[in-house]
C-alpha positions in Angstrom: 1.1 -1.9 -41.0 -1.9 -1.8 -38.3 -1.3 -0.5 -35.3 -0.9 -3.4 -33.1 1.8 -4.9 -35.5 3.4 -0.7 -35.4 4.0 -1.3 -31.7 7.1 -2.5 -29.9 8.0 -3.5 -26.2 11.0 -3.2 -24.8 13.0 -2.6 -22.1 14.5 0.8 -22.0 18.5 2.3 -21.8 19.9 4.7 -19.8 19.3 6.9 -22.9 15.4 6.9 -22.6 15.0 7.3 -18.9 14.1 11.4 -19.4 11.9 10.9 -22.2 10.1 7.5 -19.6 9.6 10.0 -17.0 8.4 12.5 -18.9 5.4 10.2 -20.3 4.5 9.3 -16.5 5.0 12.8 -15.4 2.1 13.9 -18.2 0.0 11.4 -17.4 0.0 12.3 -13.4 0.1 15.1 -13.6 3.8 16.0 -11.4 6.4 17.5 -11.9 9.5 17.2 -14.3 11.9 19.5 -12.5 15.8 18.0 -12.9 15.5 17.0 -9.1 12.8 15.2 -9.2 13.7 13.4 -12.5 17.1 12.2 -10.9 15.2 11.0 -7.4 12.8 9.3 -9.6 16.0 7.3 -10.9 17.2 6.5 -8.0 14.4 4.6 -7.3 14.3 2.3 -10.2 15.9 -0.4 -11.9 16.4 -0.5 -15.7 14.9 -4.7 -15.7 12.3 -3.2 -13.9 11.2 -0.6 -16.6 9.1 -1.5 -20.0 8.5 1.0 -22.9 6.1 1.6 -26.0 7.3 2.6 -28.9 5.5 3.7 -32.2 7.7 1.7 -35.1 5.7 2.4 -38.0 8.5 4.7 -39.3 11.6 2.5 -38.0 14.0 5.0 -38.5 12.1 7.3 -36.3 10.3 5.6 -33.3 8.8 7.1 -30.1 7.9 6.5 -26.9 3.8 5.4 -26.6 3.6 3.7 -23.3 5.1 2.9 -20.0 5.1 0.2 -17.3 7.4 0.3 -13.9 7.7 -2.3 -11.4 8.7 -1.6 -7.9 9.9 -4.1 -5.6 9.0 -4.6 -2.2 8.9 -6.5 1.6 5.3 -6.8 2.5 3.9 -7.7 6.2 1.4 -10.4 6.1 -0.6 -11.9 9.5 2.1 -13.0 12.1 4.8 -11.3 10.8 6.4 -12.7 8.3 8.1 -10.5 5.4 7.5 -11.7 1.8 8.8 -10.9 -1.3 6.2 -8.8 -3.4 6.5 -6.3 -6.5 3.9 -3.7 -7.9 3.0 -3.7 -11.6 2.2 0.4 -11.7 2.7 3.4 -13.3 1.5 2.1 -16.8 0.7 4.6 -19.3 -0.7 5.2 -22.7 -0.1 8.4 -24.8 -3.5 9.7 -25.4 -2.9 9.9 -29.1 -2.7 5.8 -29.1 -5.4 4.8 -26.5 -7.6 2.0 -27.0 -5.2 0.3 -29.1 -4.2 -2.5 -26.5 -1.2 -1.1 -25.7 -2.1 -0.7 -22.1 -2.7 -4.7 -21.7 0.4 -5.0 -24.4 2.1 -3.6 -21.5 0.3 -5.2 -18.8 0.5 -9.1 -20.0 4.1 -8.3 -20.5 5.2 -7.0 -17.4 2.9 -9.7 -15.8 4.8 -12.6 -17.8 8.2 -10.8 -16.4 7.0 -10.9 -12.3 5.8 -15.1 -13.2 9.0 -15.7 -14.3 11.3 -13.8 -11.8 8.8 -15.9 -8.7 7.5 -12.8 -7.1 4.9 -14.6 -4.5 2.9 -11.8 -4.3 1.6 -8.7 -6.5 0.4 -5.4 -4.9 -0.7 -2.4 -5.7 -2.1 1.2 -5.3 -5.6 1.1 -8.5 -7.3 3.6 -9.6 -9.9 1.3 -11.2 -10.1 -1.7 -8.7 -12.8 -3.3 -11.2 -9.7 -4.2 -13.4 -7.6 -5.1 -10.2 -10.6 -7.7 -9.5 -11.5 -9.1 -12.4 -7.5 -9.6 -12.6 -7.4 -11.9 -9.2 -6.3 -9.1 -7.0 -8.5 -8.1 -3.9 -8.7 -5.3 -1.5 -6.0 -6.2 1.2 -6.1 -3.1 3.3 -8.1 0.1 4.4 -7.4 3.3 6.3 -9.7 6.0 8.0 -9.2 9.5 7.7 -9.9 11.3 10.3 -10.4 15.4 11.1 -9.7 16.5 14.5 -10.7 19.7 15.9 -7.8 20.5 17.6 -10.0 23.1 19.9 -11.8 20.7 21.8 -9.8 17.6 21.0 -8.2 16.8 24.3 -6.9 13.5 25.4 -8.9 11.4 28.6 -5.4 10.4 30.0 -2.3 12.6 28.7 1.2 11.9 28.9 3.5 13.1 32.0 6.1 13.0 30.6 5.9 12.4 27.3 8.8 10.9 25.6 8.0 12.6 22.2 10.1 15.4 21.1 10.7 17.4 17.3 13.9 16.7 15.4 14.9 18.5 12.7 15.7 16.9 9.1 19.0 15.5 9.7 18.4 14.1 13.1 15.3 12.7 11.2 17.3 11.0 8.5 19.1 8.9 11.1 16.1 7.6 13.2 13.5 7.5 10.7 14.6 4.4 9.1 15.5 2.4 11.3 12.3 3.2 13.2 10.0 2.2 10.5 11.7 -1.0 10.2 10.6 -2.1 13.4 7.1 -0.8 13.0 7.0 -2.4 9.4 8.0 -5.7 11.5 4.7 -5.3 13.8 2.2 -3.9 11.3 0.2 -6.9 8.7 -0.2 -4.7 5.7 3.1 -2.6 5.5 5.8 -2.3 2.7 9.1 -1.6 3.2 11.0 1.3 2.1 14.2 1.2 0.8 17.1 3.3 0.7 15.9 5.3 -2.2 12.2 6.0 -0.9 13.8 7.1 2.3 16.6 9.4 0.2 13.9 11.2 -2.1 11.3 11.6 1.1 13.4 13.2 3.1 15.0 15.1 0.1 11.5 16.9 0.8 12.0 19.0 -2.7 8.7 21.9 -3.2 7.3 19.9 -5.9 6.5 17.1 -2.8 4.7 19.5 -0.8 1.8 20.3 -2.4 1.9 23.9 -1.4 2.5 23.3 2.2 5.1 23.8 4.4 8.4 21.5 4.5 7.9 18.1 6.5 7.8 18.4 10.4 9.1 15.7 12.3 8.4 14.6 15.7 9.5 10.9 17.3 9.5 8.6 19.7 11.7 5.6 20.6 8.8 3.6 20.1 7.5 5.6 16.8 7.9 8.8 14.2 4.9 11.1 12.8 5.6 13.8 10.2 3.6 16.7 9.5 2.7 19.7 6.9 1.1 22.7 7.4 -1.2 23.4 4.3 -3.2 26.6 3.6 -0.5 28.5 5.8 -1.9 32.0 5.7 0.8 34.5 4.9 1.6 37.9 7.1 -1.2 36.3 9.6 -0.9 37.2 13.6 -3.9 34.9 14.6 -5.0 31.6 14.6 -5.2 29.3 12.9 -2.4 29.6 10.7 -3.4 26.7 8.6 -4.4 23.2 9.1 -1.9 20.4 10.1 -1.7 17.5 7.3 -0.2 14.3 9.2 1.9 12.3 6.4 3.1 9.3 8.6 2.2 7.9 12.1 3.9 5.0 13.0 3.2 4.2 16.7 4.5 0.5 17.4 3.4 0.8 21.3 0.1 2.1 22.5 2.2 4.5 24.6 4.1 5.9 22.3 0.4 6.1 19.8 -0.4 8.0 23.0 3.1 10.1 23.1 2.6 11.2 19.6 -1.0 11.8 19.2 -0.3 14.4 22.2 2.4 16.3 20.4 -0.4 16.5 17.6 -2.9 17.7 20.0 -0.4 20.9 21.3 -0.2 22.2 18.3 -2.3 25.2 19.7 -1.8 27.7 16.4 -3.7 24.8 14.1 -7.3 24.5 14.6 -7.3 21.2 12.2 -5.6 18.1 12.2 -5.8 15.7 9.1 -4.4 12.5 10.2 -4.2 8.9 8.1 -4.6 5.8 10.3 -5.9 1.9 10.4 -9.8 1.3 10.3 -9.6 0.1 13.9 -7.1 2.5 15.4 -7.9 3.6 18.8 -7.5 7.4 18.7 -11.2 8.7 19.2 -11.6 6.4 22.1 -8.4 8.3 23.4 -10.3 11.5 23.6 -12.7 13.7 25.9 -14.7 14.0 23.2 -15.2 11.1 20.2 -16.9 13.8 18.2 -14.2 15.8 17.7 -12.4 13.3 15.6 -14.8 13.3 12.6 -14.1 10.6 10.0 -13.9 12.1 6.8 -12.6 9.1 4.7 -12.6 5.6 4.3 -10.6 4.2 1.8 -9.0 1.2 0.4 -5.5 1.8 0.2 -3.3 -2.1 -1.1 -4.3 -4.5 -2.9 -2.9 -7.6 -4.0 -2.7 -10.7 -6.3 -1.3 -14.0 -5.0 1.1 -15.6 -7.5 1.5 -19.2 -5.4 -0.9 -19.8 -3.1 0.7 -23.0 -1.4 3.9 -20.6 -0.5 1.7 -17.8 0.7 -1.1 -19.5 2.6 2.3 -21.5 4.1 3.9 -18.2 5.4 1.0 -16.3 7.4 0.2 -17.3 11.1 -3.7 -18.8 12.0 -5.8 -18.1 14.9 -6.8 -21.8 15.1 -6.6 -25.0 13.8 -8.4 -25.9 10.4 -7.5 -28.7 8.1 -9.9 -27.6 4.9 -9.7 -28.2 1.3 -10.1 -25.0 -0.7 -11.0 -24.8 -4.5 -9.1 -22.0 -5.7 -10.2 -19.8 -9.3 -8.3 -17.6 -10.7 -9.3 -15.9 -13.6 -6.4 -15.6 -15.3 -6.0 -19.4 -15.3 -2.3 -19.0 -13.3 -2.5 -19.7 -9.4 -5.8 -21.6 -9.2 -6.3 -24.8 -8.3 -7.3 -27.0 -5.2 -5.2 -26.8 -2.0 -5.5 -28.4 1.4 -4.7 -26.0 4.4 -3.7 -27.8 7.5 -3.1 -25.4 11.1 -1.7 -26.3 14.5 0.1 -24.0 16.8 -0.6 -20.7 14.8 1.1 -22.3 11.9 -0.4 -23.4 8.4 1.1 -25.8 5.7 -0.2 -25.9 2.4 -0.4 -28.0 -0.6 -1.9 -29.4 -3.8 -4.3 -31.6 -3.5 -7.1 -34.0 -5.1 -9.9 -35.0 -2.3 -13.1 -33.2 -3.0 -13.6 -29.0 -1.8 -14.7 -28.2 1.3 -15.2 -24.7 0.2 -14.7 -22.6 -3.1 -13.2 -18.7 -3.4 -12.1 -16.8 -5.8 -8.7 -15.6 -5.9 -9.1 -12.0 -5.2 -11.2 -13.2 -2.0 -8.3 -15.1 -0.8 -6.4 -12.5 -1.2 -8.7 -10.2 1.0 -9.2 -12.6 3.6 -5.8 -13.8 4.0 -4.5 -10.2 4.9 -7.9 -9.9 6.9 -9.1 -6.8 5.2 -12.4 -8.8 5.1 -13.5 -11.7 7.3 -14.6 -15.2 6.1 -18.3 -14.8 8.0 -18.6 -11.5 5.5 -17.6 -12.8 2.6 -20.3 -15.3 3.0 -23.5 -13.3 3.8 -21.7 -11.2 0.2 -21.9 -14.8 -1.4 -18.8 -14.6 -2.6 -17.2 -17.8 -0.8 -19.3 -21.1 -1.2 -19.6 -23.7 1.6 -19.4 -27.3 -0.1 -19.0 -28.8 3.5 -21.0 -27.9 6.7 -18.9 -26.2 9.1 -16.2 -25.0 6.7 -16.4 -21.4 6.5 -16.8 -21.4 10.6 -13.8 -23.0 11.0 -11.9 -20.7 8.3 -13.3 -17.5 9.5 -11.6 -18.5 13.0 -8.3 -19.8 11.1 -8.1 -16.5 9.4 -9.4 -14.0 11.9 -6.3 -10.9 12.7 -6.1 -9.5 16.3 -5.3 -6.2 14.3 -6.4 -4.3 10.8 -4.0 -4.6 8.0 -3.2 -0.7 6.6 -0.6 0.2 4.7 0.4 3.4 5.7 2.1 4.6 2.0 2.1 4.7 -1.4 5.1 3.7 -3.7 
């Protein structure tokens, strides 16, 4: 028996759910401590689950490989909240690498999401070559920024500010229902269910990464929570460590402004680490740009559209187009020619035969749709094509987002 013909997929049983999280847990590296194990199942659904196993003794199989799917809301331009699921967390036991399992696992558990009409697929790579050469594009970005606390001083601060610090349970309650309404306002955010929320705030030592427990301050218009890492130990002067932001949901300039403040009084931290969109305003808040210093840009989501007349037919426009796009997709699935019509903000979108006015891949559509990349860039990368004059002008318009998408977490 070769290997390929050794190997089975299936979904798992209650029964293998231990030995499932035990194969991720190696391969990342975290921990298998019973508390995290039973937050982990929490969190997932059996039909959501695929394992690996090694049949070439049939009485005595084991566990190879991994996939998991999570299932999500994600915020696209205007508001609207679409269904979307994440094909991650797929793993390979070293000893059977490079023996297709991994796209065993990966075809599979794509053939599963077609089927069950997900519109969208995101995700979280770690090699976004395989990510684009799959139809998925970059969708959003963040900035990481390092504040010197010292000298970081806002132009115009708060009197009074409406922040203040809860503790944990206080947390529990307005957390939620907080990022709801800040998941409603922000293109690029994912929801998080009741079982996120539950193991978050569970806030067990193997989340912390050796710092402190979470810190919460919020807002009626927003939440940030903190960690203090590299907390020095029997120390009597500053700093005491540096202060790692984990959230910062502001759904009002003010309360951005409320927030950051709290932030900016921490006066025992010299450091502050904080996570935000690529266009977020919080130097320009300060006495000093310089003393935010951005450490980090990153690409955070991306995503694969599954049925582009549905998604194209969900976002809002920033002005009227009526275009015919020829759509590829590499894996032969969601491609095809569509005509996009726009009044009023609102786009329609459907199949359709006249000849292209423009040609993009699917991973590009993908990118500009969120508007993690304009239409005017993609075309001085020359990775749109212009079959009509004028196209791309009036698309780049039709497309352009008053705000940058960002995420703002990772599943």
């Amino acid at each position: 028996m070769n290997t390929a013909d050794a190997i089975r997929i299936r979904f798992p049983n209650d029964d293998d759910l231990q030995a499932v999280y035990e194969s991720q847990a190696r391969v990342y590296g975290v921990s298998v401590a019973p508390g995290d194990v039973e937050a982990w199942k929490r969190r997932i659904h059996l039909d959501d689950l695929l394992i690996a196993e090694d049949v070439a003794d049939p009485e005595q199989p084991f566990l190879v490989g991994t996939s998991l799917t999570y299932r999500a809301q994600l915020t696209v331009p205007g508001g609207a909240s679409l269904r979307a699921a994440s094909l991650s967390m797929i793993t390979v036991a070293p000893t059977h690498e490079r023996n297709g399992i991994w796209q065993q696992l990966s075809a599979r558990g794509f053939g599963i999401l077609l089927e069950r009409g997900y519109p969208i697929l995101c995700g979280f790579p770690t090699h976004p070559k395989i990510y684009d050469g799959l139809g998925g594009g970059v969708a959003s970005y963040s900035r990481t920024y390092r504040i010197n606390r010292r000298v970081g001083k806002l132009r115009d601060a708060p009197s009074p500010s409406r922040a203040r610090e809860v503790n944990a349970s206080d947390a529990a309650t307005c957390l939620p229902t907080i990022y709801e309404r800040w998941c409603a306002t922000t293109n690029g955010s994912l929801s998080r269910d009741g079982g996120w929320w539950a193991d978050f705030l569970e806030d067990r030592p193997a989340q912390r990464d050796n710092g402190s427990p979470l810190n919460f301050v919020i807002h009626p218009e927003g939440f940030l929570t903190y960690r203090v890492m590299d907390e020095k130990r029997h120390a009597f002067r500053p700093p005491f460590g540096s202060v790692v932001v984990q959230d910062f949901c502001a759904i009002t300039e003010a309360a951005h402004t409320d927030l950051l403040h709290a932030l900016l009084r921490l006066e025992v931290f010299h450091t502050i680490e904080i996570e935000v969109p690529v266009d977020d305003p919080l130097p320009l808040k300060l006495v000093d740009q310089r003393a935010a210093e951005t450490t980090a840009v990153n690409d955070v989501l991306w995503l694969r559209i599954m049925n582009v007349p549905e998604v194209l037919g969900q976002r809002a426009y920033g002005a009227e187009v009526d275009v015919v796009l020829e759509v590829t997709d590499p894996l032969g699935v969601a491609g095809g020619r569509f005509r996009l019509e726009t009044r009023d903000g609102v786009g329609t979108c459907t199949p359709h035969d006249a000849p292209a006015d423009a040609e993009i891949g699917l991973a590009d559509l993908g990118t500009i749709y969120m508007g993690a990349h304009r239409v005017s860039e993609l075309q001085r990368a020359n990775r749109i094509t212009e079959l009509r004059p004028g196209a791309l002008q009036s698309l780049d318009a039709a497309f352009a987002v008053d705000r940058a998408p960002y995420c703002g977490m990772y599943f």
